[in-house]
C-alpha positions as CSV (number, residue, x, y, z in Angstrom):
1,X,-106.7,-150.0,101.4
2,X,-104.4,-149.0,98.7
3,X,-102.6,-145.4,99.5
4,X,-103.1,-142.0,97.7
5,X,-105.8,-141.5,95.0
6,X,-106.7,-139.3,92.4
7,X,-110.6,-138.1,91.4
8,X,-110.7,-138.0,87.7
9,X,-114.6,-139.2,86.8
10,X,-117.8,-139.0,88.4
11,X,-118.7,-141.9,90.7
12,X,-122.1,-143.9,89.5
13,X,-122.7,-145.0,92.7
14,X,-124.0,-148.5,94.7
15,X,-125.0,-149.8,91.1
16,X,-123.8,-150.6,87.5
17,X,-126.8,-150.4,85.1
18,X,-126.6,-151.2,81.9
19,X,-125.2,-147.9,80.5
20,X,-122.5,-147.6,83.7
21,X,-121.5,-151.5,83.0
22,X,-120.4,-150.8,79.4
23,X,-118.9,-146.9,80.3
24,X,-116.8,-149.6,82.6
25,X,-116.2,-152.1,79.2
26,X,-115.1,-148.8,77.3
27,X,-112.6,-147.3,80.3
28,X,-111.0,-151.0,80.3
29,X,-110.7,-150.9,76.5
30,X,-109.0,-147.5,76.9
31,X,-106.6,-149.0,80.1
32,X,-105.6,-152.1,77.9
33,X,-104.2,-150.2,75.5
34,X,-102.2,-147.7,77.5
35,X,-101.0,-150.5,79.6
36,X,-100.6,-152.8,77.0
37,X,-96.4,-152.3,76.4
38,X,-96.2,-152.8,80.1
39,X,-97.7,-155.7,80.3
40,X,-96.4,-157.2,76.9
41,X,-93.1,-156.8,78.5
42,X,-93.9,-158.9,81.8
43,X,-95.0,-161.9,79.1
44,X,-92.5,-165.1,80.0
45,X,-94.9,-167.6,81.3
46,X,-95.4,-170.2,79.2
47,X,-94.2,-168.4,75.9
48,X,-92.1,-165.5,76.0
49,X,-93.7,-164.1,73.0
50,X,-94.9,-160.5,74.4
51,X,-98.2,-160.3,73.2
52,X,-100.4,-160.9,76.3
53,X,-101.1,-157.2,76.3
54,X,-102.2,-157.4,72.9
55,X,-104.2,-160.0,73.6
56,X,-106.2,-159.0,76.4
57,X,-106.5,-155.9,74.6
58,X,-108.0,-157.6,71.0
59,X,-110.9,-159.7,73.3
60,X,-112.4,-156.6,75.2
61,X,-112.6,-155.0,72.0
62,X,-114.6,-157.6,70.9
63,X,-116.5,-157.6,73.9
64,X,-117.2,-153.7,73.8
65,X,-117.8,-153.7,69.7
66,X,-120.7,-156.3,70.8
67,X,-121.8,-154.5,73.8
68,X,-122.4,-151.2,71.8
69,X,-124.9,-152.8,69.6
70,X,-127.3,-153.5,72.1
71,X,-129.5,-150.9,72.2
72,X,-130.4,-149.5,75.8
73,X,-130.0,-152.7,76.9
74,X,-129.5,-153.6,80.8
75,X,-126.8,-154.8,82.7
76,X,-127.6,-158.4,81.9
77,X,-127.9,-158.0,78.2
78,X,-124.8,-155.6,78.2
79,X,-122.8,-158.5,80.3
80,X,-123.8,-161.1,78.5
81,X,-123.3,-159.5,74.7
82,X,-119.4,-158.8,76.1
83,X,-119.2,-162.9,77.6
84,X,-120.2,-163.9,74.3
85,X,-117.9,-161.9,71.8
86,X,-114.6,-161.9,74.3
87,X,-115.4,-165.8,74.3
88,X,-115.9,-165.6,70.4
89,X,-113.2,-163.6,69.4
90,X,-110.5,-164.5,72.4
91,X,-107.3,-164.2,71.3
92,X,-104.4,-166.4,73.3
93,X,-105.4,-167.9,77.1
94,X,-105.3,-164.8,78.4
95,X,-107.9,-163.6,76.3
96,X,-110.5,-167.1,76.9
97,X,-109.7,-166.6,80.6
98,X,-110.7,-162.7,80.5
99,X,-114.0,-164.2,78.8
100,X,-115.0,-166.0,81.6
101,X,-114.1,-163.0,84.3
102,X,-116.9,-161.6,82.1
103,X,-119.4,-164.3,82.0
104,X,-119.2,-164.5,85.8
105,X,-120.7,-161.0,85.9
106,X,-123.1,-161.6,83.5
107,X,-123.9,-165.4,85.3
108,X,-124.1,-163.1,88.8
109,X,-126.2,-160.1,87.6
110,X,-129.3,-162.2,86.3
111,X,-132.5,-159.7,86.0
112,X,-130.3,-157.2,88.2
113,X,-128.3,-154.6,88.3
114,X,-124.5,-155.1,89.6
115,X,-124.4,-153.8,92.9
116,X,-122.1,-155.0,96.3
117,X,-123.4,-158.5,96.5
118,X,-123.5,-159.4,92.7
119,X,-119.6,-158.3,92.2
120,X,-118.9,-160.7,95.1
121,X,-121.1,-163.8,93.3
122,X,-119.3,-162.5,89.7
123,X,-115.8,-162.5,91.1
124,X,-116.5,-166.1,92.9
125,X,-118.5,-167.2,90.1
126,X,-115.3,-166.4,87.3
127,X,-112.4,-167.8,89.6
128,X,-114.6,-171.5,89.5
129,X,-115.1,-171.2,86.0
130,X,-111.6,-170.5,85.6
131,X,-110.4,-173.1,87.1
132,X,-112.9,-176.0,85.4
133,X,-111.7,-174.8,82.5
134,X,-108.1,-175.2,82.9
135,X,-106.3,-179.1,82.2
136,X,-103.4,-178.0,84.5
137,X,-103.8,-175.0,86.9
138,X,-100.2,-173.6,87.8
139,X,-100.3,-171.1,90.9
140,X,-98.8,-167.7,90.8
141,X,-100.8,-166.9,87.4
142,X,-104.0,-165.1,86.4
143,X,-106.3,-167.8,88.4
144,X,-104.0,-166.9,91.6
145,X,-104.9,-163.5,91.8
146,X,-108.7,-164.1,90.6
147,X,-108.7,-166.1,93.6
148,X,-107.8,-163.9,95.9
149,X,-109.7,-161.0,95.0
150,X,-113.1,-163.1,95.2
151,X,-111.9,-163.8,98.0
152,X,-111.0,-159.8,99.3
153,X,-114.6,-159.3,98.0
154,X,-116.1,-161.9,99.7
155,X,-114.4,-161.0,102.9
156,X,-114.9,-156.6,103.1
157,X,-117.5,-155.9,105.3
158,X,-118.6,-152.7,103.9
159,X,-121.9,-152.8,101.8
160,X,-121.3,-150.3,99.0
161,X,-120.1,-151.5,95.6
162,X,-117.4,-149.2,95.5
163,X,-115.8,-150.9,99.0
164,X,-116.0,-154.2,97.4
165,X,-114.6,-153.3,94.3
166,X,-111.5,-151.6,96.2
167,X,-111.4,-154.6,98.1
168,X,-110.8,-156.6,95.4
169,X,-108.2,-154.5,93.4
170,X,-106.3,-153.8,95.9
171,X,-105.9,-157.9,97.2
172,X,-105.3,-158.4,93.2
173,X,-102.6,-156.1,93.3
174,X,-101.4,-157.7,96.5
175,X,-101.4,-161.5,95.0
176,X,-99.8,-159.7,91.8
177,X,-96.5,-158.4,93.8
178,X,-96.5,-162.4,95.0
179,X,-96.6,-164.2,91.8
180,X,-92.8,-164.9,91.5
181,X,-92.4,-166.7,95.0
182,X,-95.1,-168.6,92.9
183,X,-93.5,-169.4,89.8
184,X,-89.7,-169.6,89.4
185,X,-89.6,-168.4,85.6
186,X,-91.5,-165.5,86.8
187,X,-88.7,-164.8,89.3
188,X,-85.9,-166.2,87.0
189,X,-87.0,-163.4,84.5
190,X,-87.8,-160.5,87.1
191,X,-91.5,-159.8,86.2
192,X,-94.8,-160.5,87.9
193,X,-97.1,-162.9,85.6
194,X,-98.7,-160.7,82.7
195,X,-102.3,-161.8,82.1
196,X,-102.4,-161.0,86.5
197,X,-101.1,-157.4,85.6
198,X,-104.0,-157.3,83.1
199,X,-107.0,-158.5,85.1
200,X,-105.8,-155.8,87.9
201,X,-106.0,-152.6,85.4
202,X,-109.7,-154.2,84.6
203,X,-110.5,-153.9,88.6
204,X,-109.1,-151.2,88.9
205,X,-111.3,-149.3,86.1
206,X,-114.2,-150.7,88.3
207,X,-112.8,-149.2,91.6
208,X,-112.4,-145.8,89.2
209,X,-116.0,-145.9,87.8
210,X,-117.5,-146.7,91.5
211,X,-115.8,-144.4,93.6
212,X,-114.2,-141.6,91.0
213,X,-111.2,-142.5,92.1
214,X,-108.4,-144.3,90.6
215,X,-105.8,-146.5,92.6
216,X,-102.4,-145.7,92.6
217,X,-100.3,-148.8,91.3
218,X,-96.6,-148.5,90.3
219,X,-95.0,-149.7,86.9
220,X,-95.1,-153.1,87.0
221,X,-91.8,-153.2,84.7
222,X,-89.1,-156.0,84.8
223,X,-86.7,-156.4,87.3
224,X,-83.6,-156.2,84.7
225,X,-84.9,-152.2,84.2
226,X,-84.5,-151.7,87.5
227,X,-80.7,-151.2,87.6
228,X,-79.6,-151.4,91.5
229,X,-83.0,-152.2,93.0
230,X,-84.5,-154.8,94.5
231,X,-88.0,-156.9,93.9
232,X,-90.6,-156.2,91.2
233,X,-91.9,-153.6,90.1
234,X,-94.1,-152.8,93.2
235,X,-90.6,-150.9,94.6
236,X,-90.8,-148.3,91.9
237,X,-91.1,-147.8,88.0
238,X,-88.1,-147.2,85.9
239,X,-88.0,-146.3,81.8
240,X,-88.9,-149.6,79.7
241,X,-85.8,-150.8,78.5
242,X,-86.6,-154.6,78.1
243,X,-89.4,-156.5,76.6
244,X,-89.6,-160.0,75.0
245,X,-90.1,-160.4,71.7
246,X,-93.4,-159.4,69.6
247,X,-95.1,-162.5,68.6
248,X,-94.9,-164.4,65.5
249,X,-98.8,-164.3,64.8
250,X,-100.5,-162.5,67.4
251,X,-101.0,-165.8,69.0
252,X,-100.3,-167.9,72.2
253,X,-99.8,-165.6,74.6
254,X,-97.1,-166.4,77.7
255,X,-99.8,-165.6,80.9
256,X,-101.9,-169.0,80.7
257,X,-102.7,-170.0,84.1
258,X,-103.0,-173.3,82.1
259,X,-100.2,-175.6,82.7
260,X,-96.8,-174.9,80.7
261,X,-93.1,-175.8,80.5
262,X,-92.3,-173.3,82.4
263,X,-90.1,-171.4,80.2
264,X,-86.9,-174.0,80.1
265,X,-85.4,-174.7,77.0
266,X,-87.8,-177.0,74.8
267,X,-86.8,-180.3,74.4
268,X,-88.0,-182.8,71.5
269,X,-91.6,-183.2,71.4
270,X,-92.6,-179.8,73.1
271,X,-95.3,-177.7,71.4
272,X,-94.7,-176.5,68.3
273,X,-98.1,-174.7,67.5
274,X,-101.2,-172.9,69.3
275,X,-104.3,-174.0,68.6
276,X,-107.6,-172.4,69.0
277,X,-111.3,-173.8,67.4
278,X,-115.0,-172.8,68.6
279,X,-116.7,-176.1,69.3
280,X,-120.7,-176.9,69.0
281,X,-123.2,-179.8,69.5
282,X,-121.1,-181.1,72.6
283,X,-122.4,-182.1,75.8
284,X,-120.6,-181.8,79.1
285,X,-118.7,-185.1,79.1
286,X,-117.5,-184.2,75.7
287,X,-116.0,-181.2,77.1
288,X,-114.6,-183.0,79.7
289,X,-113.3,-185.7,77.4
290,X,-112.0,-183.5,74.8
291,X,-110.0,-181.4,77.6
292,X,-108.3,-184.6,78.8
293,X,-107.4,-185.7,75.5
294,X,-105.8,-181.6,74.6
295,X,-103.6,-182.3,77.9
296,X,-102.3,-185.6,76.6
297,X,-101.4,-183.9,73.1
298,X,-100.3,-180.8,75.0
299,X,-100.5,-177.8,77.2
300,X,-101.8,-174.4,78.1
301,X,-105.0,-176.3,77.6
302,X,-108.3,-173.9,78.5
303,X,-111.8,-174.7,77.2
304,X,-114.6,-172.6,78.2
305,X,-117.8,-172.0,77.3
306,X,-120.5,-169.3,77.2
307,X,-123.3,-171.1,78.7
308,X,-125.2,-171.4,75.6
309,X,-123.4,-174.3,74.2
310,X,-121.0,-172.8,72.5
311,X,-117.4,-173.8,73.5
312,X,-113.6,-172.1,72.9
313,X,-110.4,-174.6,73.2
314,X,-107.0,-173.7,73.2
315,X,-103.7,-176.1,73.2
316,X,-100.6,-175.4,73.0
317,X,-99.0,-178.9,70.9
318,X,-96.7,-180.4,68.7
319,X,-99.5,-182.4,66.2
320,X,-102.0,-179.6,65.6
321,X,-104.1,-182.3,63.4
322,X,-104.3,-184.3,66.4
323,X,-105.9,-181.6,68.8
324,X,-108.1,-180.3,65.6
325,X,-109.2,-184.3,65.5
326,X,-109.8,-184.4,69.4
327,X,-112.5,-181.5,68.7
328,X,-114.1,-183.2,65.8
329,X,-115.0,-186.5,68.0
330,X,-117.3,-184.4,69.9
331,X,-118.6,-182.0,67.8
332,X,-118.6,-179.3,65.1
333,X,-115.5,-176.8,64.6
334,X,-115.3,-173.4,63.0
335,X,-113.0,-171.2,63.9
336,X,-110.2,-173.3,63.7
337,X,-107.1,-170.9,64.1
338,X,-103.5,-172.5,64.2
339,X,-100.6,-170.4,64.9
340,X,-96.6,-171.6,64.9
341,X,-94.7,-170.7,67.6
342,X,-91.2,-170.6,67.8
343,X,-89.0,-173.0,69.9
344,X,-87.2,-169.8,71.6
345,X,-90.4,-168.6,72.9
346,X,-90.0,-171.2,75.6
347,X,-86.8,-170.1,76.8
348,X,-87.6,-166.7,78.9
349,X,-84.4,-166.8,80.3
350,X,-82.8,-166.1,76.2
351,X,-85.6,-163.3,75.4
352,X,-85.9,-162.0,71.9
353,X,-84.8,-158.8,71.1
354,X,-86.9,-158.0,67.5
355,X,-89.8,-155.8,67.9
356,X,-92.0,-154.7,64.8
357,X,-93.3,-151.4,64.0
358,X,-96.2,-151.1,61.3
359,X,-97.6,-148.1,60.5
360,X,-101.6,-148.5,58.9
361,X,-104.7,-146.4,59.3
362,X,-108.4,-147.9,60.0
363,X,-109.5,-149.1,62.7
364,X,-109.9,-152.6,60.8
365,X,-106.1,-152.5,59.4
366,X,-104.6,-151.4,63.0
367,X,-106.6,-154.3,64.9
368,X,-104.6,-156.6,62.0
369,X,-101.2,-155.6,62.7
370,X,-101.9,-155.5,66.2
371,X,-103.4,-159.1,66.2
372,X,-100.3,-160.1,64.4
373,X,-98.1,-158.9,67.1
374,X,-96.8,-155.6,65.6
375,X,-96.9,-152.5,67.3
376,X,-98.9,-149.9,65.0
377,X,-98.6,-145.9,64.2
378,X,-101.6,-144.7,63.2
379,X,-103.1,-141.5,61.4
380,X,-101.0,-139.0,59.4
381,X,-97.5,-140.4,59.4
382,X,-94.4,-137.6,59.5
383,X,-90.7,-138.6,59.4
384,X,-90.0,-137.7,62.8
385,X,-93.5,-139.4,64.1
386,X,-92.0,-142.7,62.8
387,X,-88.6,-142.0,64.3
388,X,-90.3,-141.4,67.7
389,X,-92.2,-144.5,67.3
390,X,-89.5,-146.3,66.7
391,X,-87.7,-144.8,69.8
392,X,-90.4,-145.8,72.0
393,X,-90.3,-149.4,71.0
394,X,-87.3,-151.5,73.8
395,X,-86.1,-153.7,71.4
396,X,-83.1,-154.1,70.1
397,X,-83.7,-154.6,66.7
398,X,-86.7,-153.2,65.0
399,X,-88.5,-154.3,62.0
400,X,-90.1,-151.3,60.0
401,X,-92.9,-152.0,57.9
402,X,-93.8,-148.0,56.6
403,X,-96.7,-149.4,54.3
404,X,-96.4,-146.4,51.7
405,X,-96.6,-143.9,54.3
406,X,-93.3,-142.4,53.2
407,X,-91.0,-141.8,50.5
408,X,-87.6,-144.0,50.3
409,X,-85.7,-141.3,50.7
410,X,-87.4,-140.2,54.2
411,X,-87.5,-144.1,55.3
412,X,-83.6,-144.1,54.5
413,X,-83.1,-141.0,56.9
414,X,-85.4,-142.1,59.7
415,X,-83.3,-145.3,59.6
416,X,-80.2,-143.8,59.7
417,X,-80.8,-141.5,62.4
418,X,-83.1,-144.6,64.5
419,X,-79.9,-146.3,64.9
420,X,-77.6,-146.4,67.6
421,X,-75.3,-148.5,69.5
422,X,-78.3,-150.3,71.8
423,X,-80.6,-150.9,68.3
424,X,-80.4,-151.6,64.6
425,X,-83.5,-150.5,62.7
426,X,-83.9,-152.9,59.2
427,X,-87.0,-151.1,57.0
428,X,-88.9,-153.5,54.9
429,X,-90.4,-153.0,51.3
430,X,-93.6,-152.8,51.9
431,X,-95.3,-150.2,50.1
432,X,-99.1,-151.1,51.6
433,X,-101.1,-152.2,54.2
434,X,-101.4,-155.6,51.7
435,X,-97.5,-156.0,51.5
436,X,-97.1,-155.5,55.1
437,X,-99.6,-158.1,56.3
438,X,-98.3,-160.5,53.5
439,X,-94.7,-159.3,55.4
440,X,-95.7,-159.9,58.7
441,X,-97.4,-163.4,58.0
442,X,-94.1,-164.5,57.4
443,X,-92.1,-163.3,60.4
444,X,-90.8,-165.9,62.5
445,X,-88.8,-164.2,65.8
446,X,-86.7,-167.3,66.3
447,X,-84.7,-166.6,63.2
448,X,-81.9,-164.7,63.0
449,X,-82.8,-161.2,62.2
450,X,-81.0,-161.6,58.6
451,X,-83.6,-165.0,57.9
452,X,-86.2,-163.3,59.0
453,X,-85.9,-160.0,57.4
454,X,-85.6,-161.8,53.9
455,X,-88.6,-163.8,54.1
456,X,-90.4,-161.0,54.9
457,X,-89.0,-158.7,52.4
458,X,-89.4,-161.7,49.5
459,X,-93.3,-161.8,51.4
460,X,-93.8,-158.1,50.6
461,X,-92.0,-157.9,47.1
462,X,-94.1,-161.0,46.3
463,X,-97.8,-159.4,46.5
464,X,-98.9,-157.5,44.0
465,X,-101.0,-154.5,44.9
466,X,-103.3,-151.8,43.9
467,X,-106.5,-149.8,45.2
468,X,-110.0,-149.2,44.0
469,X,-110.7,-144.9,44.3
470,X,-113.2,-142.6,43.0
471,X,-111.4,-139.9,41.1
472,X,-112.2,-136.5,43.7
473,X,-111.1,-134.1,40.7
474,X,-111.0,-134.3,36.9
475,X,-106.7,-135.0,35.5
476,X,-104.6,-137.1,33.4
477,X,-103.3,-139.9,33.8
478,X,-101.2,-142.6,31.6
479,X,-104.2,-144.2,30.3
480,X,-106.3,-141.0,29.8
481,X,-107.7,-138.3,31.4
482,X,-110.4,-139.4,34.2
483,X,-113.5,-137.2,35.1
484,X,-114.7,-136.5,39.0
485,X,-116.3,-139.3,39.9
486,X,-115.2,-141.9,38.2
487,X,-113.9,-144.8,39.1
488,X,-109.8,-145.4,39.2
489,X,-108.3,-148.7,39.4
490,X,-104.5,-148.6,40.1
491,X,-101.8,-151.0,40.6
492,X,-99.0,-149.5,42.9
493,X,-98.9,-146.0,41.9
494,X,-100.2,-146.6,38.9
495,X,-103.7,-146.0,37.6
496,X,-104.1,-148.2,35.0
497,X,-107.9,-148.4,34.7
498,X,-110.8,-146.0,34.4
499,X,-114.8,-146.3,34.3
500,X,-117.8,-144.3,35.2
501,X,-119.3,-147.8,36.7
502,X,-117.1,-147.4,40.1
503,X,-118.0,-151.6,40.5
504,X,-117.0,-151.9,36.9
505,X,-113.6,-150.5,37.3
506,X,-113.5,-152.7,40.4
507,X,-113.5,-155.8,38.2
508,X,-111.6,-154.2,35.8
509,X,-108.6,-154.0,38.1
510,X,-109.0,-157.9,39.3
511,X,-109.1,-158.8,35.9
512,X,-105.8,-157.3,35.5
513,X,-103.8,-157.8,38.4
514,X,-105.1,-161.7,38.2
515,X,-104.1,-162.2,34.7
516,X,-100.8,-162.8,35.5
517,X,-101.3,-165.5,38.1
518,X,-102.2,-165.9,41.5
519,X,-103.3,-168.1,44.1
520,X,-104.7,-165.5,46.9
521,X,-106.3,-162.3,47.2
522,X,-106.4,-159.9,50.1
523,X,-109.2,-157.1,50.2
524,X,-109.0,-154.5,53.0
525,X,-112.4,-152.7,52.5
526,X,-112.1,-148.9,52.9
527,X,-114.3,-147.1,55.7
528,X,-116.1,-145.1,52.6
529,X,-116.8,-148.7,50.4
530,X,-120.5,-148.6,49.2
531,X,-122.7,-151.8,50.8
532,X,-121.8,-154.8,49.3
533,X,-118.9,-153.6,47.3
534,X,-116.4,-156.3,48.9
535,X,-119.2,-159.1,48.3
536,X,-119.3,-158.3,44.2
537,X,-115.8,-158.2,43.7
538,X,-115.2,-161.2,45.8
539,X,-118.0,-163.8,43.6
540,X,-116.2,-161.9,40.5
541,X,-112.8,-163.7,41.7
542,X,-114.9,-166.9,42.0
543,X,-116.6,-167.0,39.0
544,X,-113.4,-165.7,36.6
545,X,-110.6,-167.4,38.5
546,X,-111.7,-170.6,40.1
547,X,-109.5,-171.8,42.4
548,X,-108.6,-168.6,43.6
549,X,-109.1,-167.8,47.6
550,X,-110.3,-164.5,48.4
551,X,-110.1,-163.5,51.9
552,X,-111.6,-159.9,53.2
553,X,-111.0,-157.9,56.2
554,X,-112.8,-154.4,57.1
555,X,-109.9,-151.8,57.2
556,X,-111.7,-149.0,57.6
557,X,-109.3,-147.0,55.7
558,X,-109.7,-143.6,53.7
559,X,-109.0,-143.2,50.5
560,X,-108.9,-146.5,49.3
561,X,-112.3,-147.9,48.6
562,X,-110.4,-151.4,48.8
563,X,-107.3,-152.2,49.1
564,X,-106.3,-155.5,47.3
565,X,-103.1,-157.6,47.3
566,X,-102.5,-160.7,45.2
567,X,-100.0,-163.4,46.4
């Protein structure tokens, strides 16, 4: 049993229906993200690229998004809906392995309920499919301490769901606290194994929602915090002062219970990219032959699947064609997702020291930046809310990408006063969400800050911008006065076209900011964008400027009907 508790929700009882397993998806969504900078700092093993947190957290938002849309569904259809998009939409090995934790519920639940029994048949059910999927399973990881809580489950001799839940969390957290006598770059580094830290807050929800009460667990924080103590962070919690560095892409994440290089320096012919592909029409010695060939190109290799013949595969490599190729011999791709990571994420014991702070708003435009490995401030951005955000962050240097929110002269100020003798802040010119995901595209952490802050900044300057609006008032402007209503297209600040015909102006403003070249164009579609908006403008592009590659994301922003950028 795990020590002193709190009561802070209702207790469902002996069984999770359909409604009580997706209030459990939403409370793990909502524990993700407050534990997501502790566990982003833990990230060494096998890149130190500090974006596990983020990671788990991206692939139960897909899972919950899916889950929501079934209507009154039961505990099968609820599991199964959340297996399906966390397999779909997994981000880094962290987030294919959390797919699996939950297609063994929603393998164990069947026509049922989840009571005592079915968590102890999920549990055993995820660690197997866990460790099928993985080419090379290192111990001391987040198959470790799957293990042993089937295990704790398996073994509690109490019949209520809420005992057996306890029982597992609470030999989780035990395995957790033992992952560095596991793994030496775990020890080396001072920080239990971060995808192990994550799958404990999901148990622990579980124990929460079962029982109303939550279990007390310490700050898992690195040992380096901890000035004068000894062990991890299970001997008390200290103020974050030491993370690894964000991510370049959002992408391999450094808690694969996959085999890695276990964080020494990289040698020639280590991997040099993460890649990820959903893979179709394969049969099980496919699989099987397609996850030998990823471990001779490579590591971190996981491929799962969500028992309807749909597959996930991720490698860690140096010829991403080859692994892409390797997919293709036994079946059909989509999906294919290929991220670079840098040569110093393999070196743990050197940790980077840049962290990224992006300020957007919509729920579409946050999930971006936070896919891409920045931390994001959201809503109604003040001077002093960005200086506290950049406060919070533990780097050392701190990339700011203020996306319009303020004036230069504020952004200027907030720098000034950011820095310090522990951190230099660098604000980039990014006046939109556009510019700042053209920015962080380009950022590359094993650059020196001065590389990397230039081809960022020449990312940014090099997009134009502008916004589709509907006028809320009648004024002037410099090309005429525009009527309530209407539609405004403007580049920058600039509103340089006007039309009744909202979609007309639309075009309009395409027409415009393409006439003077361009090869891409990025459309963040505004939470207030009429149906099929995004669509129109998008075949417009096609059929004026062939050649041209549109690419559009749902912001979810206000204001801005769509946001476009053109590279």
């Amino acid at each position: 049993m795990c020590g002193e508790r709190t009561v802070t929700v209702p207790r469902v009882g002996d069984v999770l229906d359909g409604a009580a397993l997706l209030r459990w998806a939403q409370a793990c969504l909502q524990a993700l993200t407050r534990h997501r900078d502790e566990i982003n700092s833990l990230n060494v093993f096998p890149v130190a690229d500090s974006d596990t947190g983020t990671n788990l957290l991206s692939t139960m938002r897909a899972a919950v998004r899916a889950a929501e849309e079934v209507t009154g569904g039961s505990a099968r259809a609820i599991a199964t809906a959340m297996a399906r998009a966390a397999m779909l939409g997994a981000r880094g090995n962290s987030g294919i392995i959390l797919s699996q934790v939950l297609r063994g519920v929603a393998d164990a639940v069947g026509d049922d309920d989840l009571d005592e029994q079915t968590l102890r048949l999920a549990l055993r059910r995820a660690a197997r499919l866990v460790r099928e999927a993985l080419s090379s399973p290192v111990e001391g990881t987040m198959l470790t301490v799957l293990d042993r809580a089937a295990d704790h489950a398996a073994e509690c001799s109490e019949k209520t769901l809420s005992a057996v839940a306890l029982a597992a969390a609470d030999g989780a957290a035990k395995a957790l606290g033992e992952t560095p006598s596991q793994l030496g770059v775990l020890a080396r580094a001072g920080v239990v194994d971060a995808g192990a830290r994550g799958l404990l807050v999901l148990l622990d929800e579980l124990v929460l929602i079962t029982s109303g009460q939550a279990p007390h667990r310490p700050e898992y924080v690195p040992e380096r915090e901890v000035a004068g103590r000894s062990g991890f962070g299970a001997h008390g919690s200290a103020t974050r002062g030491w993370a690894s560095r964000v991510g370049d892409s959002g992408g391999g994440d450094g808690d694969s219970a996959a085999g890695g290089r276990s964080g020494h320096a990289v040698a020639e012919g280590a991997p040099h990219y993460e890649v990820m592909f959903l893979l179709t029409g394969a049969d099980a010695a496919g699989v099987d032959a397609l996850r030998e060939e990823l471990g001779g190109l490579g590591d971190s290799v996981v491929v799962v699947g969500d028992g309807g013949g749909t597959w996930s595969a991720h490698v860690h490599c140096a010829d991403a064609g080859a692994a892409v190729e390797a997919g293709l011999v036994v079946g059909r791709l989509s999906g294919i997702r290929i991220e670079t990571l840098a040569v110093s994420a393999y070196a743990p014991e050197e940790p980077g020291e840049r962290g990224i702070l992006a300020v957007a708003a919509g729920d579409g435009a946050v999930r971006l930046f936070e896919d891409a490995g920045a931390a994001v401030l959201e809503g109604e951005v003040t001077a002093e809310a960005l200086l506290a955000g950049i406060r919070r962050l533990p780097h050392r240097e701190v990339l700011v990408l203020p996306n319009g929110a303020l004036p230069a002269h504020e952004l200027m100020a907030v720098s000034v006063a950011a820095r310090d003798g522990n951190r230099d802040v660098l604000m980039l010119p990014s006046g939109s969400m556009v510019q700042g995901l053209a920015a962080l595209s380009m950022h590359d952490g094993g650059r020196i800050a001065a590389d990397d802050v230039f081809a960022m900044s020449e990312a940014a300057a090099g997009t134009r911008w502008g916004a589709l609006r509907i006028a809320p008032e009648r004024a002037l402007t410099i090309v005429g006065t525009c009527e309530a209503g209407d539609g405004l297209g403007l580049v920058g600040q600039d509103v340089v076209v006007i039309d009744p015909d909202m979609r007309a102006a639309g075009r309009t403003l395409l027409d415009r900011m393409l006439g003077l070249g361009g090869e891409l164009v990025t459309m963040l579609v505004g939470a207030e964008a009429p149906q099929g908006l995004s669509e129109e403008l998008a075949e417009h592009v096609g059929a004026a400027f062939p050649g041209v590659e549109v690419v559009v994301y749902p912001g979810g922003q206000a204001g801005d009907l769509v946001q476009i950028g053109v590279e």
